[in-house]
N, C-alpha and C positions, 0 to 999 in steps of 0.2 A: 309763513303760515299761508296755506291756501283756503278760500272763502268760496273759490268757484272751480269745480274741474268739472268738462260737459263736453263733447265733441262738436266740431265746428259747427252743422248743421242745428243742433241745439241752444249753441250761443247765437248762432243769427236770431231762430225764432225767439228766443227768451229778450233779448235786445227789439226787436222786432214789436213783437208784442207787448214794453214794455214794464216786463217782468222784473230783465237783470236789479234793478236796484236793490228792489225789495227781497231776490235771491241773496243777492249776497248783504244784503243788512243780517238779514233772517241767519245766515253762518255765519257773521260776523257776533252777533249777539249771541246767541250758540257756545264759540270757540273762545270767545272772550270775556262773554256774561256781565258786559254793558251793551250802553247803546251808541250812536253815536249822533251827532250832530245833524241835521237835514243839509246843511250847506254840506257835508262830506259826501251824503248820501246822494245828493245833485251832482257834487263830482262825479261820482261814481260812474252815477247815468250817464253823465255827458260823456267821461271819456269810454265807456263801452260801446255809445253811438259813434264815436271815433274807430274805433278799434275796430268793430264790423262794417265800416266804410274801407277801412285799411285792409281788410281782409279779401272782401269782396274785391280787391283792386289788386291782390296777389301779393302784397309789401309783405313786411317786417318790423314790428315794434320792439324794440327794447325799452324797458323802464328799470332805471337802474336810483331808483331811492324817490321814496314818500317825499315832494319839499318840505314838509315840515318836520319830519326827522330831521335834514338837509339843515334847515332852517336852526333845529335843535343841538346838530351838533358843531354849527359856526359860534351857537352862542356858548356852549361848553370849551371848544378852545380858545375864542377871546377870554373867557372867564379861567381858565389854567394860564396862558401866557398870563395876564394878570397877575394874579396869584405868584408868579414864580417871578415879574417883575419885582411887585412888594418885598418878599423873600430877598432878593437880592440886596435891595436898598437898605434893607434893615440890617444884613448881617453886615 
């Protein structure tokens, strides 16, 4: 799901000024129709003030998974191996 598409020169100023969080809350709640947490919403900020540090400096980010997806699907596969431990010991 995308929350923010802008061209570079409008994510500096939106990050710049301040904005990005509340942009992308604002399509987040929008596209999802909650809200979400202020610690989420402070991530946001912080790492979009990253990201146009990183920009500005000519890099490249990749972000490849949410940690708390991350976080959610470690506990879904301890909780299947589980599962298919029990399974086993009973049959």
């Amino acid at each position: 799901m995308i929350v923010y598409q802008q061209n570079c020169k409008t994510f500096m100023a939106d990050v710049r000024e301040s904005n990005i969080d509340y942009i992308i809350h604002q399509q987040f709640q929008q596209k999802l129709n909650h809200r979400t947490s202020e610690s989420e919403v402070n991530s946001w900020k912080n790492s979009m003030q990253y990201m146009k540090n990183v920009l500005e400096s000519n890099a490249v980010i990749i972000e490849l998974k949410q940690w708390s997806e991350a976080e959610k699907m470690r506990f879904q596969l301890k909780h299947a191996v589980s599962n298919s431990i029990m399974k086993y010991l009973h049959s």
